[in-house]
C-alpha positions in Angstrom: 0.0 0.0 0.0 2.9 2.1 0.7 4.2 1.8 -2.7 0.4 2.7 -4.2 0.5 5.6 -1.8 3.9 7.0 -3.5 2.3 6.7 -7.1 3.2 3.0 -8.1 0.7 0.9 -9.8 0.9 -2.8 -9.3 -0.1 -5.5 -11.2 -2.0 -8.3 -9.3 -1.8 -11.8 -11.2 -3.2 -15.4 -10.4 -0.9 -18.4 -12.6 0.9 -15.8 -14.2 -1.5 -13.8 -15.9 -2.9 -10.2 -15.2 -6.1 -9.7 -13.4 -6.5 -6.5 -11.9 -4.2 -3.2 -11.2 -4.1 -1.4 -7.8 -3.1 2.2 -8.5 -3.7 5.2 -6.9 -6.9 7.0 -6.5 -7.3 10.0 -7.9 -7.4 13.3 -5.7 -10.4 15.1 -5.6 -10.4 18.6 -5.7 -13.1 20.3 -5.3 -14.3 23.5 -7.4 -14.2 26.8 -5.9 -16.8 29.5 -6.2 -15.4 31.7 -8.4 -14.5 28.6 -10.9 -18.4 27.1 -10.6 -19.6 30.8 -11.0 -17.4 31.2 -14.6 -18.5 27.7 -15.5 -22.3 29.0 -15.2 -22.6 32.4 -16.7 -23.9 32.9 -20.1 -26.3 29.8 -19.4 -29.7 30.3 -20.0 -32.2 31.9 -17.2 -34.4 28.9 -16.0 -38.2 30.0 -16.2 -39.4 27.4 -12.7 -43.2 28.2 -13.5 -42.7 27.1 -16.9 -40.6 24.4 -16.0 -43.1 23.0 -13.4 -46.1 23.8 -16.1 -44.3 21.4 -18.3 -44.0 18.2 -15.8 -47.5 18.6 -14.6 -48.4 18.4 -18.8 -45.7 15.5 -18.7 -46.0 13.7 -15.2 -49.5 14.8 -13.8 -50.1 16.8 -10.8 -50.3 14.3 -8.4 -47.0 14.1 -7.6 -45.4 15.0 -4.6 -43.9 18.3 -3.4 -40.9 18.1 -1.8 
């Protein structure tokens, strides 16, 4: 595990032959605001009446609010 840790993959056989690789996971990193906010802008304004006026025409209106 040590060796994964430090970036190595290994190579786990059974009779010789190649079944799997244990590698490192990859780092998550996580977006920051600014980031998320440039990755949004210029998208279309969503309309929530008419999006909710279009799944009671699709769904019905007897689903459940939540």
């Amino acid at each position: 595990m040590d060796a994964v840790e430090a970036g190595e993959t290994i190579v786990v056989t059974r009779n010789g032959n190649p079944v799997a690789e244990l590698r490192p996971a990859r780092r998550r990193r996580l977006a920051t605001t600014a980031e998320v906010a440039r990755s949004l802008h210029g998208l279309p304004k969503v309309d929530l009446d008419a999006m909710r006026a279009e799944a009671d025409q699709l769904l019905g209106p007897d689903r459940v609010d939540g």
